[in-house]
MIKE-648856 format. One line per field, with one value per atom (N, C-alpha, C, O, CB): residue in one letter; chain; x negated, y negated, z negated. Coordinates in steps of 0.05 Angstrom, whole numbers, plus 5000, padded with zeros to 4 digits. Glycine has a CB too. Layout:
REM MIKE-648856
r: c(A|...)
c: c(A|...)
px: c(X|...)
py: c(Y|...)
pz: c(Z|...)
REM end
This chain:
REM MIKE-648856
r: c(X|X|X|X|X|X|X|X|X|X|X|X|X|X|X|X|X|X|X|X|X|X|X|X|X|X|X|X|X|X|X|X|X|X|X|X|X|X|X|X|X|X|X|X|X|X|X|X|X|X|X|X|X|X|X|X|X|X|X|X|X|X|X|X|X|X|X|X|X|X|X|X|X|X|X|X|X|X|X|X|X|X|X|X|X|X|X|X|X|X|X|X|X|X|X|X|X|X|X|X|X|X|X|X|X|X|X|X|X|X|X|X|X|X|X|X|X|X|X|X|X|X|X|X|X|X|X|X|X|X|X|X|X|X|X|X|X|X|X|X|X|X|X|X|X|X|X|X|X|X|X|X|X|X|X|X|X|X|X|X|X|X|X|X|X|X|X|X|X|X|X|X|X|X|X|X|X|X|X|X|X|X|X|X|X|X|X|X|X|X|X|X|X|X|X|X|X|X|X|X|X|X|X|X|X|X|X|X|X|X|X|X|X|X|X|X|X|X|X|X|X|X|X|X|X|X|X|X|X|X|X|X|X|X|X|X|X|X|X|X|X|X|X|X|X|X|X|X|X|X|X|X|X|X|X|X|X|X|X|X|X|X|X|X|X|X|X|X|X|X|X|X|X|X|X|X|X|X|X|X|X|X|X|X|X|X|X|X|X|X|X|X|X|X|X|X|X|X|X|X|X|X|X|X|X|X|X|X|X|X|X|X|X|X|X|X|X|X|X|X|X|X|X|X|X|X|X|X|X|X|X|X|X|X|X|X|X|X|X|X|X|X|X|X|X|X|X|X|X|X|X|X|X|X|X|X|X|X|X|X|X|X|X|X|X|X|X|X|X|X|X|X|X|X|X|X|X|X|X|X|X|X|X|X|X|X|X|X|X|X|X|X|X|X|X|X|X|X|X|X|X|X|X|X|X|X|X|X|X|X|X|X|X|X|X|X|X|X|X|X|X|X|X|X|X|X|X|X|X|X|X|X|X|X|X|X|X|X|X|X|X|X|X|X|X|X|X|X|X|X|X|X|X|X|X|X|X|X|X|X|X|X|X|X|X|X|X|X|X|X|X|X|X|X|X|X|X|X|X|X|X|X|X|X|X|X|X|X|X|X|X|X|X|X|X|X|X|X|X|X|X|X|X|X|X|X|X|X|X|X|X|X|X|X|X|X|X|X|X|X|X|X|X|X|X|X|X|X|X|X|X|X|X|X|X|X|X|X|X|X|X|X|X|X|X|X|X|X|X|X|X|X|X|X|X|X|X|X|X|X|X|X|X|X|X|X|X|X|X|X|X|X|X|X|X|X|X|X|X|X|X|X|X|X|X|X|X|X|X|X|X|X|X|X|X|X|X|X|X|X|X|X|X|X|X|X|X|X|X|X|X|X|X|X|X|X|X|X|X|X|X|X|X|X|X|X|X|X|X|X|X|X|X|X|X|X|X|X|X|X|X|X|X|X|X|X|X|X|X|X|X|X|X|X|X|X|X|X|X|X|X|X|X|X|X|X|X|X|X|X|X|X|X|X|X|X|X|X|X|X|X|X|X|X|X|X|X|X|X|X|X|X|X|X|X|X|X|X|X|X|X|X|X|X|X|X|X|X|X|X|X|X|X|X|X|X|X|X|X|X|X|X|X|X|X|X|X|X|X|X|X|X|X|X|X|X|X|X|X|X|X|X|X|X|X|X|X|X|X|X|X|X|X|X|X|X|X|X|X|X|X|X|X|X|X|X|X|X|X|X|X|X|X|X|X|X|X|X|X|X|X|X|X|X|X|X|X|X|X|X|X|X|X|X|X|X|X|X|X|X|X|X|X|X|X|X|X|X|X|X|X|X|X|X|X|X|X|X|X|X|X|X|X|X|X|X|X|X|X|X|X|X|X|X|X|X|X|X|X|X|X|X|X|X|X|X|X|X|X|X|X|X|X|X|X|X|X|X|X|X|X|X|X|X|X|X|X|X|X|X|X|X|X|X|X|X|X|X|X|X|X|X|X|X|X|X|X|X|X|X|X|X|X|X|X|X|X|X|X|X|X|X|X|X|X|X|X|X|X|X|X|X|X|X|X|X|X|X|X|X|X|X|X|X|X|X|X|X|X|X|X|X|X|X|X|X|X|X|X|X|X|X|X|X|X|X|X|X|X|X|X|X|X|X|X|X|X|X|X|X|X|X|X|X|X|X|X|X|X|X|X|X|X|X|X|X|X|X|X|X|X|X|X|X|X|X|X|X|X|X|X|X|X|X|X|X|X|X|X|X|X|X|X|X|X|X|X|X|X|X|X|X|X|X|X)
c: c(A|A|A|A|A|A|A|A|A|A|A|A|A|A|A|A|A|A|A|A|A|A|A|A|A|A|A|A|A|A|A|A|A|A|A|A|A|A|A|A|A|A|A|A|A|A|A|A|A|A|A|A|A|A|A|A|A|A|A|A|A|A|A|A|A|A|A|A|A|A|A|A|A|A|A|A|A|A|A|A|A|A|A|A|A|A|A|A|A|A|A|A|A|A|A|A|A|A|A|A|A|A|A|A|A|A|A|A|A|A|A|A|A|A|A|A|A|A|A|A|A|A|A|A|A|A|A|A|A|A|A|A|A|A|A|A|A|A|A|A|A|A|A|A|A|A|A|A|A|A|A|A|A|A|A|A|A|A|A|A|A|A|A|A|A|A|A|A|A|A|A|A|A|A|A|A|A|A|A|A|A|A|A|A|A|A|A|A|A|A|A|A|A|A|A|A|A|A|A|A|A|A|A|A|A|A|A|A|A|A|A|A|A|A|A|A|A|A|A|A|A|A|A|A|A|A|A|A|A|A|A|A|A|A|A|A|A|A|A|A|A|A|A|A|A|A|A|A|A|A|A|A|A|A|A|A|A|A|A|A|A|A|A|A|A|A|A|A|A|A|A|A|A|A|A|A|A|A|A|A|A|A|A|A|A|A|A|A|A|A|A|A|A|A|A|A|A|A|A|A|A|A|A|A|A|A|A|A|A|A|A|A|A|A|A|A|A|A|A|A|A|A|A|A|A|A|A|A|A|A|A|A|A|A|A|A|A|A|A|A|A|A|A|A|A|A|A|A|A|A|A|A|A|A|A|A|A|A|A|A|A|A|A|A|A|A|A|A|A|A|A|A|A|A|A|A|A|A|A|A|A|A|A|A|A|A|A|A|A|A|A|A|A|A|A|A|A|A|A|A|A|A|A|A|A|A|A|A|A|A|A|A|A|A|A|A|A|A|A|A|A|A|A|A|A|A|A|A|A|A|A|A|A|A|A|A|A|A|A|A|A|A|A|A|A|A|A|A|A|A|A|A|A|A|A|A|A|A|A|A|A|A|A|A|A|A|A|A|A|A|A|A|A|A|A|A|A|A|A|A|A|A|A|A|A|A|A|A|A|A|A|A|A|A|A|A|A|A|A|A|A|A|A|A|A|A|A|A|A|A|A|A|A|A|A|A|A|A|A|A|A|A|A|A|A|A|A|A|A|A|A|A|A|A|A|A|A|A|A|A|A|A|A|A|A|A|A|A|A|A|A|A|A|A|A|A|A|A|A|A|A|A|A|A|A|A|A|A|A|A|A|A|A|A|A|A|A|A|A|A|A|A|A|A|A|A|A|A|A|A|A|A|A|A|A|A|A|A|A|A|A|A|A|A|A|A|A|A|A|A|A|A|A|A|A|A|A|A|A|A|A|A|A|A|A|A|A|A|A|A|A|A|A|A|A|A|A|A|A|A|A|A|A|A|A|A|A|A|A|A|A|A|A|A|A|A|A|A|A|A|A|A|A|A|A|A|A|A|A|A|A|A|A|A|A|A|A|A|A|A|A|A|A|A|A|A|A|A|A|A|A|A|A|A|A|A|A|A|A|A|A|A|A|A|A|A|A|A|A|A|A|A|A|A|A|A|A|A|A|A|A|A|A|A|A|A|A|A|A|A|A|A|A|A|A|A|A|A|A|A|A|A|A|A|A|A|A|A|A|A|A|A|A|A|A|A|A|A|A|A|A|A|A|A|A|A|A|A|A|A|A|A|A|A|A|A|A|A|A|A|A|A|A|A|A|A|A|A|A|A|A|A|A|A|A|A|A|A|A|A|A|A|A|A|A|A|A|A|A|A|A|A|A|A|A|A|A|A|A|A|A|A|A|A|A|A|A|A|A|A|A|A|A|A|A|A|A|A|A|A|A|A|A|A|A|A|A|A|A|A|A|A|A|A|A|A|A|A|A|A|A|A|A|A|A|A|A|A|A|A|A|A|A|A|A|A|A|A|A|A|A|A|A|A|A|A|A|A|A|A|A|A|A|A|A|A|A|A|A|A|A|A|A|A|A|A|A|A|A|A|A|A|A|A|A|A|A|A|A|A|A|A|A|A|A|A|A|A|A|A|A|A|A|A|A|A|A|A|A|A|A|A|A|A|A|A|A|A|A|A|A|A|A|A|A|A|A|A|A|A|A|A|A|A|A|A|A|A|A|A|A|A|A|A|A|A|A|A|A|A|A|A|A|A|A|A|A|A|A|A|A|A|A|A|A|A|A|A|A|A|A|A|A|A|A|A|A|A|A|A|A|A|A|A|A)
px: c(3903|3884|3857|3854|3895|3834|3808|3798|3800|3780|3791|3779|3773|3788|3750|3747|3734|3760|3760|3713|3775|3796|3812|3826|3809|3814|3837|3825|3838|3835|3794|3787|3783|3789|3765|3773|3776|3802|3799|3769|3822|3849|3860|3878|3868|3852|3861|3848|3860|3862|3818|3792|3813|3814|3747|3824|3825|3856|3861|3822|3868|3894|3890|3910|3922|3867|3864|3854|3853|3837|3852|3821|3849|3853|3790|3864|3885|3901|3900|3911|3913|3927|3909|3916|3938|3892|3874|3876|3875|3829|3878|3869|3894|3893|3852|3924|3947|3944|3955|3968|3933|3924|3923|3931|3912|3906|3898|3903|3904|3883|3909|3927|3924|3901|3921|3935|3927|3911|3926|3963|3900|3889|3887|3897|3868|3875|3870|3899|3906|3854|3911|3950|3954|3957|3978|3960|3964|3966|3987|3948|3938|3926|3935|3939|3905|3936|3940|3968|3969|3939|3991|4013|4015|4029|4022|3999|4008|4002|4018|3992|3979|3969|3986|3991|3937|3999|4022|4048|4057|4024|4057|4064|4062|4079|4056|4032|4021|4030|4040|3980|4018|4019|4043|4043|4017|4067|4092|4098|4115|4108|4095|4106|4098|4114|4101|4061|4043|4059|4058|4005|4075|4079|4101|4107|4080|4122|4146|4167|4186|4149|4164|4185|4204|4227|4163|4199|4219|4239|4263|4198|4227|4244|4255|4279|4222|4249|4270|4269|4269|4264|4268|4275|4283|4279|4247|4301|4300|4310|4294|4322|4330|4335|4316|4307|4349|4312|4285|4261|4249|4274|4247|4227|4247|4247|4215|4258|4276|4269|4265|4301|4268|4270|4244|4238|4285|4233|4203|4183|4164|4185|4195|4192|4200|4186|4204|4234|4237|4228|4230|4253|4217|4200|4176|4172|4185|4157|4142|4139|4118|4143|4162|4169|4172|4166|4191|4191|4199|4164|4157|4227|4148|4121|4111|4106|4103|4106|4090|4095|4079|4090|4135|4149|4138|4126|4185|4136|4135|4099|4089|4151|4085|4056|4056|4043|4035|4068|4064|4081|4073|4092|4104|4113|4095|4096|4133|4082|4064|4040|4039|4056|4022|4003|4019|4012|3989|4039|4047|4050|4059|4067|4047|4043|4015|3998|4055|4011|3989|3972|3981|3985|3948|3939|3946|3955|3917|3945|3959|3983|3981|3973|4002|4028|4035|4059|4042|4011|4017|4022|4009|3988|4042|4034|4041|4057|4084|4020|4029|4042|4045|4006|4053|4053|4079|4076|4049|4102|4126|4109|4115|4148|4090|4070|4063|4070|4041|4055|4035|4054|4049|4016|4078|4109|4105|4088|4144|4122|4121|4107|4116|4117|4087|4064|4061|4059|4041|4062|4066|4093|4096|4071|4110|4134|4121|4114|4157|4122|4123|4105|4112|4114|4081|4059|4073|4064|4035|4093|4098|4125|4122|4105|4140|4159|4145|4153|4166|4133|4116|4114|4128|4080|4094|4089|4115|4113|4071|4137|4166|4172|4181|4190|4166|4185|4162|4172|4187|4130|4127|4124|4114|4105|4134|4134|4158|4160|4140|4189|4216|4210|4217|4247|4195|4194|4178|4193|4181|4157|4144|4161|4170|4124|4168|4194|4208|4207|4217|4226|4236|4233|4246|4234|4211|4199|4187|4185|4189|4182|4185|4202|4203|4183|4222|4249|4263|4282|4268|4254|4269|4246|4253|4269|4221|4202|4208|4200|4173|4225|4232|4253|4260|4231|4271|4300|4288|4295|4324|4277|4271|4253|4255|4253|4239|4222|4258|4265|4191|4272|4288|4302|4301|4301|4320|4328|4316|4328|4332|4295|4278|4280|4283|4248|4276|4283|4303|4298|4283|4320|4351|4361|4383|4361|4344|4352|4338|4345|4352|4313|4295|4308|4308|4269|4324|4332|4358|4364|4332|4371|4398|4388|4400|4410|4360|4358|4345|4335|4350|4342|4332|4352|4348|4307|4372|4392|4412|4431|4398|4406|4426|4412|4421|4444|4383|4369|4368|4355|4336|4385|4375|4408|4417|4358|4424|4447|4458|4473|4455|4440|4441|4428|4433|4426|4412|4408|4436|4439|4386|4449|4478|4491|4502|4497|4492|4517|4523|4503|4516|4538|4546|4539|4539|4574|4535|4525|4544|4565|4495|4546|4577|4571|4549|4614|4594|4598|4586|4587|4633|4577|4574|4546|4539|4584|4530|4501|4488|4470|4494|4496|4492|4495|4480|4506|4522|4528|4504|4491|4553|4504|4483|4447|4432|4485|4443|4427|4420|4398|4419|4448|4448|4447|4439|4480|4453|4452|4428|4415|4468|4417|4384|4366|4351|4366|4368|4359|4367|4355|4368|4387|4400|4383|4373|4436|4381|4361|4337|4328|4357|4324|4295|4300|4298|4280|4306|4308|4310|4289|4343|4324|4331|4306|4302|4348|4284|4266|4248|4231|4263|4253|4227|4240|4228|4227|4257|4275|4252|4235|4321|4258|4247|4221|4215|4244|4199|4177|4170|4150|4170|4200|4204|4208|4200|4230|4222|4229|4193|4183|4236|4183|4152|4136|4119|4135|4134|4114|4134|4121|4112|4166|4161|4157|4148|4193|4164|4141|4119|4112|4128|4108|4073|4071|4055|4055|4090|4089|4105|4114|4099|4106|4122|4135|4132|4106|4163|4189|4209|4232|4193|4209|4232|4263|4278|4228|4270|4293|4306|4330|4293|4286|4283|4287|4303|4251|4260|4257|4293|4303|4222|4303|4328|4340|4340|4346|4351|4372|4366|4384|4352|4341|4344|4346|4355|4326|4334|4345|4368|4375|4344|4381|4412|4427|4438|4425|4421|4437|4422|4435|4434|4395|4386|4413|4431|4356|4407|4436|4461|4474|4442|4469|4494|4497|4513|4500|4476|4479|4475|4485|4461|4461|4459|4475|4474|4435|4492|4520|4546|4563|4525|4538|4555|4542|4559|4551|4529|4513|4531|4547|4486|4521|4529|4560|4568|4525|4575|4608|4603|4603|4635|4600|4613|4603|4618|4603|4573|4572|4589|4591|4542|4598|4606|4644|4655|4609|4653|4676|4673|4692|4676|4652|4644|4644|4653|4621|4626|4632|4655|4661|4617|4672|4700|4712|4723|4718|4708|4735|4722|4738|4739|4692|4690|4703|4715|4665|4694|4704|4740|4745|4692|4758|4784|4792|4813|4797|4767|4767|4761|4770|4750|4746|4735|4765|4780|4702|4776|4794|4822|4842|4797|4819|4847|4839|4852|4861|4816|4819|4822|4838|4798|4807|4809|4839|4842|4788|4856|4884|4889|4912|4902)
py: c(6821|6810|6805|6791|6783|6821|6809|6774|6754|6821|6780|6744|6731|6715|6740|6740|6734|6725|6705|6765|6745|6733|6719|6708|6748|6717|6694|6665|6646|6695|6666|6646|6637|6614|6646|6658|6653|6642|6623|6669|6652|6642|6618|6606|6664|6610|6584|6563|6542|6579|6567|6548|6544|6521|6568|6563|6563|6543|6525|6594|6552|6532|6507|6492|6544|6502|6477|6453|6428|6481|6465|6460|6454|6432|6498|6471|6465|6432|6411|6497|6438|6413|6391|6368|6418|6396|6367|6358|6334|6375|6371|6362|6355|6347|6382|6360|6351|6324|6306|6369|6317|6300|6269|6250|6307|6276|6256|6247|6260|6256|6222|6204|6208|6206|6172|6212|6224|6194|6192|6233|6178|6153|6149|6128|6146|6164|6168|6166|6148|6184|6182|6186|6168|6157|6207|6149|6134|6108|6096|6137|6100|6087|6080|6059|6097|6111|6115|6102|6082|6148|6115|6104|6076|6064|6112|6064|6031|6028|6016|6007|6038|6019|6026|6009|6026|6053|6055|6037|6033|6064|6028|6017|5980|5966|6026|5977|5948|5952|5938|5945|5979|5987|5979|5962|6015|5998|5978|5961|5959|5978|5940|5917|5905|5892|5907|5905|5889|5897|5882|5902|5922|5931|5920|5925|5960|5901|5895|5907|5904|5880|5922|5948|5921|5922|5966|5907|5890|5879|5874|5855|5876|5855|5878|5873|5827|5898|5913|5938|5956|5913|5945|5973|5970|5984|5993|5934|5932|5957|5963|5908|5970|5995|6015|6021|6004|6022|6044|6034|6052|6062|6005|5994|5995|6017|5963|5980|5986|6002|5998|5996|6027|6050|6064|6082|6062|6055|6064|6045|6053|6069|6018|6005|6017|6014|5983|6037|6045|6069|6077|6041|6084|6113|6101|6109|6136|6077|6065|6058|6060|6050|6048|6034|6052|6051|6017|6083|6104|6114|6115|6136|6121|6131|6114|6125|6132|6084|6074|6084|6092|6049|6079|6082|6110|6108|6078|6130|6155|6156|6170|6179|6143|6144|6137|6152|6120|6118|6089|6114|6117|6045|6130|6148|6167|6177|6158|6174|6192|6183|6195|6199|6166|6150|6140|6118|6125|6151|6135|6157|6151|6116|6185|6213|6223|6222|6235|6234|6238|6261|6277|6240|6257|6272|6294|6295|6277|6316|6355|6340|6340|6386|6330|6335|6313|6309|6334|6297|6284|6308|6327|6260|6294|6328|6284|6265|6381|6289|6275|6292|6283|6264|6317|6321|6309|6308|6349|6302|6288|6257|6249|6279|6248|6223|6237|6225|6212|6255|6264|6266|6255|6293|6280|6281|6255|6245|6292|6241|6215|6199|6181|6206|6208|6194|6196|6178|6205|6231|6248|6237|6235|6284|6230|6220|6201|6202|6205|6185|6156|6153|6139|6140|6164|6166|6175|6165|6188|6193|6216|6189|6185|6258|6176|6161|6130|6121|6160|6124|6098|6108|6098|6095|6128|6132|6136|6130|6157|6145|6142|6116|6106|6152|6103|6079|6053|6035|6069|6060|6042|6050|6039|6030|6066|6084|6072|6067|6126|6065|6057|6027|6014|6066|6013|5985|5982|5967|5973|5987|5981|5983|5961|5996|6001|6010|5984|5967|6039|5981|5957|5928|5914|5954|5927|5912|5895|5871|5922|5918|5913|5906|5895|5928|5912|5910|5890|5882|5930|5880|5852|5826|5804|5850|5835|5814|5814|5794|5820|5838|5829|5822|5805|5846|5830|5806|5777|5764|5812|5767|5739|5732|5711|5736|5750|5735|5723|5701|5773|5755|5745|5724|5706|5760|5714|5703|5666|5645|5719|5671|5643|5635|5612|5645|5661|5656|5647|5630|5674|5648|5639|5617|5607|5653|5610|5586|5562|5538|5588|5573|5554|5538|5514|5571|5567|5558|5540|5524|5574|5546|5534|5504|5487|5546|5498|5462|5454|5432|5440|5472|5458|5460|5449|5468|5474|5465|5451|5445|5476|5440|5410|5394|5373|5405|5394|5368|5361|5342|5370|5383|5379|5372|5364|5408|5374|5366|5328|5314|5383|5324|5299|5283|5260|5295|5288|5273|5261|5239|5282|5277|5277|5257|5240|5301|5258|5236|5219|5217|5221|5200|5181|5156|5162|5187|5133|5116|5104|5114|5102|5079|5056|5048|5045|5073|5045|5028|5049|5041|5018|5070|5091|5086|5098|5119|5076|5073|5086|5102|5046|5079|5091|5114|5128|5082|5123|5148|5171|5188|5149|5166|5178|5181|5200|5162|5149|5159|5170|5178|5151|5170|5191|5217|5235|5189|5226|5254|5260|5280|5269|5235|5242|5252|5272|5210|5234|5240|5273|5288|5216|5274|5299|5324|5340|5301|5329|5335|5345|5368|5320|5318|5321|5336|5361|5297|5323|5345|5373|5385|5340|5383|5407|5425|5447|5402|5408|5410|5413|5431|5392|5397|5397|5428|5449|5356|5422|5452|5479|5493|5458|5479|5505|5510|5533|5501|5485|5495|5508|5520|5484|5501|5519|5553|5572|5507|5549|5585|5595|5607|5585|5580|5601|5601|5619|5599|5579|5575|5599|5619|5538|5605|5632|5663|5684|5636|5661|5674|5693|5716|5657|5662|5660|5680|5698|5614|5672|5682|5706|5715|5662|5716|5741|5753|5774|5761|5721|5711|5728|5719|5674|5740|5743|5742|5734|5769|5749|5743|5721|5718|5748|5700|5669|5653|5636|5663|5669|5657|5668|5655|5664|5692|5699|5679|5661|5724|5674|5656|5620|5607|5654|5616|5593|5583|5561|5583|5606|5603|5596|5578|5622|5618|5624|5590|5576|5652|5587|5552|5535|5517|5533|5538|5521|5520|5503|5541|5545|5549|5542|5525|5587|5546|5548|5514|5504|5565|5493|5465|5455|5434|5450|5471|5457|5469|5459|5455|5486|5491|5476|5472|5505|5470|5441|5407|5390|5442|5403|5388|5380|5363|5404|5401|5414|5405|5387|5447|5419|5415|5384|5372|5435|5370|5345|5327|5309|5334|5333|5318|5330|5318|5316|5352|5374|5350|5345|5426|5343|5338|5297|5281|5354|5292|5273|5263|5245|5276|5288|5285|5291|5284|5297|5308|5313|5291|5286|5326|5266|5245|5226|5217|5221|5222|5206|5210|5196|5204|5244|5249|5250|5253|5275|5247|5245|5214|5207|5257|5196|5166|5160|5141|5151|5174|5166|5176|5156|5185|5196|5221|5197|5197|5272|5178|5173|5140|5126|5176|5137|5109|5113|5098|5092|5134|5141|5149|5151|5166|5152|5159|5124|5115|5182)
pz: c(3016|3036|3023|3002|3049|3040|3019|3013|3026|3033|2994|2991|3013|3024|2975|3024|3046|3081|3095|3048|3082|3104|3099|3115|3117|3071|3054|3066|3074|3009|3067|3058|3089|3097|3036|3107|3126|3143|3159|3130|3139|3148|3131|3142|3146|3109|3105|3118|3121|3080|3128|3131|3166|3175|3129|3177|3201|3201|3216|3215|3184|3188|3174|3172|3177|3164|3152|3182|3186|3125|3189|3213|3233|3244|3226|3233|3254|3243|3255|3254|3220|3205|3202|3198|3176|3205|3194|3230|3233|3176|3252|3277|3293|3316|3291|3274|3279|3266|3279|3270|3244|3238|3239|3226|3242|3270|3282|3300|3321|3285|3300|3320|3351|3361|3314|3360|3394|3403|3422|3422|3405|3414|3437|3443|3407|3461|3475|3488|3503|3473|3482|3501|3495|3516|3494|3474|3463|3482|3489|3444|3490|3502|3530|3542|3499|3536|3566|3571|3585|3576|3560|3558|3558|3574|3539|3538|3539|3566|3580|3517|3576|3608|3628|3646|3623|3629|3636|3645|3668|3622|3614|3608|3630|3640|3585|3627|3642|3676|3694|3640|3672|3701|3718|3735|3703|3709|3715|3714|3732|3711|3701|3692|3712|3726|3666|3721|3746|3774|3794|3749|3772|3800|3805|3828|3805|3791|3785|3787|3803|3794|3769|3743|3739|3748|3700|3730|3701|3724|3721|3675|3745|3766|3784|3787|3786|3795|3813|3805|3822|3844|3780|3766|3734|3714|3769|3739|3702|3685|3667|3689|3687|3678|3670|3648|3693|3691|3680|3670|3658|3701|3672|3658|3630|3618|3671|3623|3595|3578|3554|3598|3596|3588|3585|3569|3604|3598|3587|3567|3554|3614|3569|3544|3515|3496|3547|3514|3497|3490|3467|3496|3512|3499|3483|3460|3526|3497|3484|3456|3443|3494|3447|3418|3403|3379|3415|3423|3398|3393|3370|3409|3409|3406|3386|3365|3432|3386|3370|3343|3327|3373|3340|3312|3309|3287|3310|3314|3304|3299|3282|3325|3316|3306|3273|3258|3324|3265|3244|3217|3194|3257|3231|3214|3209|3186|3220|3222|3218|3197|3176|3244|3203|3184|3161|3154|3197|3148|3130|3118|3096|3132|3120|3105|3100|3117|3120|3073|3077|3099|3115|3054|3092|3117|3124|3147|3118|3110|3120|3133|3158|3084|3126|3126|3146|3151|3098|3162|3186|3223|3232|3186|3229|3260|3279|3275|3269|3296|3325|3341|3363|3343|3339|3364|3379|3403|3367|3371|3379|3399|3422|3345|3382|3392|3414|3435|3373|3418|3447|3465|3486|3447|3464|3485|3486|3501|3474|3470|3481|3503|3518|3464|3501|3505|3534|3551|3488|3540|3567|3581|3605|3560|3562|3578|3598|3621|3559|3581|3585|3608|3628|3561|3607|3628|3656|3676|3618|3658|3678|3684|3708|3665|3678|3674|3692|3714|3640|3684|3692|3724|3742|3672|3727|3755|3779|3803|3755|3767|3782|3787|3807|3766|3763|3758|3783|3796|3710|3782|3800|3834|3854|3790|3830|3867|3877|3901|3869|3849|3862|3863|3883|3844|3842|3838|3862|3874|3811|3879|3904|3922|3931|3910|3930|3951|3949|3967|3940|3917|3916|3928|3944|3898|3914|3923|3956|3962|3912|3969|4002|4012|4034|4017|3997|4014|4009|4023|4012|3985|3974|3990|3998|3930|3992|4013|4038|4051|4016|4052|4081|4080|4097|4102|4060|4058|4055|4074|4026|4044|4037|4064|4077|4004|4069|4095|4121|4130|4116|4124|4138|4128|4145|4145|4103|4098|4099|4104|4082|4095|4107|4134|4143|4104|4150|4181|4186|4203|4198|4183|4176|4166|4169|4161|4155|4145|4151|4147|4120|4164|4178|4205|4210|4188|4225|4241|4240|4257|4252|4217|4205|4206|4218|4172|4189|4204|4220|4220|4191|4237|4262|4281|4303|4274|4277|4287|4284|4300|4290|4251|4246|4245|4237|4221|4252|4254|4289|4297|4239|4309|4336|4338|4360|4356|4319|4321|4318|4332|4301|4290|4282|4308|4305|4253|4334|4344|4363|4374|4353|4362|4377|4367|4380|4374|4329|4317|4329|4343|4295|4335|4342|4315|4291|4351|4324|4299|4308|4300|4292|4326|4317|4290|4282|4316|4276|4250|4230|4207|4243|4233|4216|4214|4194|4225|4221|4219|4196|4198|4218|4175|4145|4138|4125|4126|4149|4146|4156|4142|4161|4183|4198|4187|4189|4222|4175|4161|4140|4133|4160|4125|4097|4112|4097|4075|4144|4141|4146|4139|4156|4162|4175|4150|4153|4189|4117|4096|4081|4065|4082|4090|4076|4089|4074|4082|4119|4132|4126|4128|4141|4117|4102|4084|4084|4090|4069|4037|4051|4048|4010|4062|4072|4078|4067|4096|4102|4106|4078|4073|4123|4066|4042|4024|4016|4015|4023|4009|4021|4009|4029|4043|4060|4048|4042|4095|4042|4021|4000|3992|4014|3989|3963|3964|3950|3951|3983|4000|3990|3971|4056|4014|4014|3999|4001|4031|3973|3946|3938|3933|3923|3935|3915|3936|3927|3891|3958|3975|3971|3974|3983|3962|3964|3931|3925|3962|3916|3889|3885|3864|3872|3906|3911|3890|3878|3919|3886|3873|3894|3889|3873|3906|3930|3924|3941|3943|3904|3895|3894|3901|3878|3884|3882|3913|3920|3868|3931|3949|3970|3988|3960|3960|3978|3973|3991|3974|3950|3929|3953|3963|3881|3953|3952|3980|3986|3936|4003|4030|4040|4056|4040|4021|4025|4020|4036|3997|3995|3994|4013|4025|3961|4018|4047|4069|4071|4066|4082|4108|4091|4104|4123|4076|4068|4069|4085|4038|4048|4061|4091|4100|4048|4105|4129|4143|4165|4142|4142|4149|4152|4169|4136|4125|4113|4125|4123|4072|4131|4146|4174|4180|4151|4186|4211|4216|4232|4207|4202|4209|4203|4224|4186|4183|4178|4203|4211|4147|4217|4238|4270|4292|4239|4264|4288|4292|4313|4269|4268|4257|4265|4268|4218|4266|4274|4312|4326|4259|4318|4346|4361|4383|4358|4338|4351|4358|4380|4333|4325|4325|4354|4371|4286|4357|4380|4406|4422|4386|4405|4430|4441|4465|4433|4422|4424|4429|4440|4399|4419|4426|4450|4462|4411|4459|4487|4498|4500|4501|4504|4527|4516|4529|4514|4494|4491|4507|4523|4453|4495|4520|4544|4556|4523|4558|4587|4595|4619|4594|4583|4586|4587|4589|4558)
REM end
């Protein structure tokens, strides 16, 4: 081979290795926001799996960047960093299309689930007007109190709501009704015993 194309073809594969080189930054970059991107769209909360998972393409990219800078220069290549990188990017955008989706659907469960539970005490608070008091006076007003709380409970539903917690806000509906359910029977069990008092005196 003459001098001259020798020198030419090494200048040209030098030029190539030196530009494997260099750290992709840019992909790099993109990826981490990626990365943000999901996490803001809430990946971590209704796609923990596949956020996981693109956390761990993440970590393997960084580790193989850090392997890479730790060779000297010729003998560094990103290009495994740049896949990565493409993954992760192309991965993210799946992962917050299912986490949104998710997401809606877990806010109209909780919206319904609040409805539900809203009506659950206003129907044991339209109940407690029924109790019978007699000697129970106390009793009745431990349920009138139990009530409230119930009521004050339901605030909590919509602060995580508001914090678009929906998981939280399902969870905590759900034991709303489920106590004022329980509410409910113990006074339902109440008007029973009166009413068998009355039908037995009238006999």
């Amino acid at each position: 081979m003459p001098r001259k194309l020798a020198l030419v073809s090494f200048a040209l594969t030098f030029s190539l290795m030196a530009g494997c080189s260099d750290p992709p930054t840019q992909q790099i970059q993109e990826a981490e926001k990626a990365l943000k991107e999901a996490e803001q769209s809430g990946a971590a909360t209704y796609s923990p799996d596949e956020y996981a998972k693109l956390e761990g393409t993440l970590a393997a990219m960084r580790k193989e960047v850090t392997d890479q800078e730790g060779k000297i220069g010729l003998f560094r290549d990103y290009g495994k960093a740049q896949q990565l990188s493409a993954s992760a990017k192309a991965d993210s955008e799946r992962i917050k299309l299912a986490a949104s989706q998710k997401k809606d659907e877990a806010k109209a469960a909780a919206l319904q689930a609040q409805q539900v539970a809203e009506e659950a005490v206003r129907a044991t608070e339209e109940l407690v007007k029924k109790a019978p008091v007699g000697k129970d006076r106390a009793a009745v007003e431990a349920i009138k109190n139990d009530v409230e709380g119930l009521k004050s409970l339901l605030k909590q539903v919509q602060a995580s709501i508001d914090k678009e917690d929906y998981p939280a806000a399902q969870t905590q509906a759900k034991a709303i009704h489920d106590m004022s359910q329980g509410v409910s029977t113990e006074i339902q069990n109440a008007l029973a015993k009166v009413g068998k008092g009355k039908f037995a005196r009238k006999k």
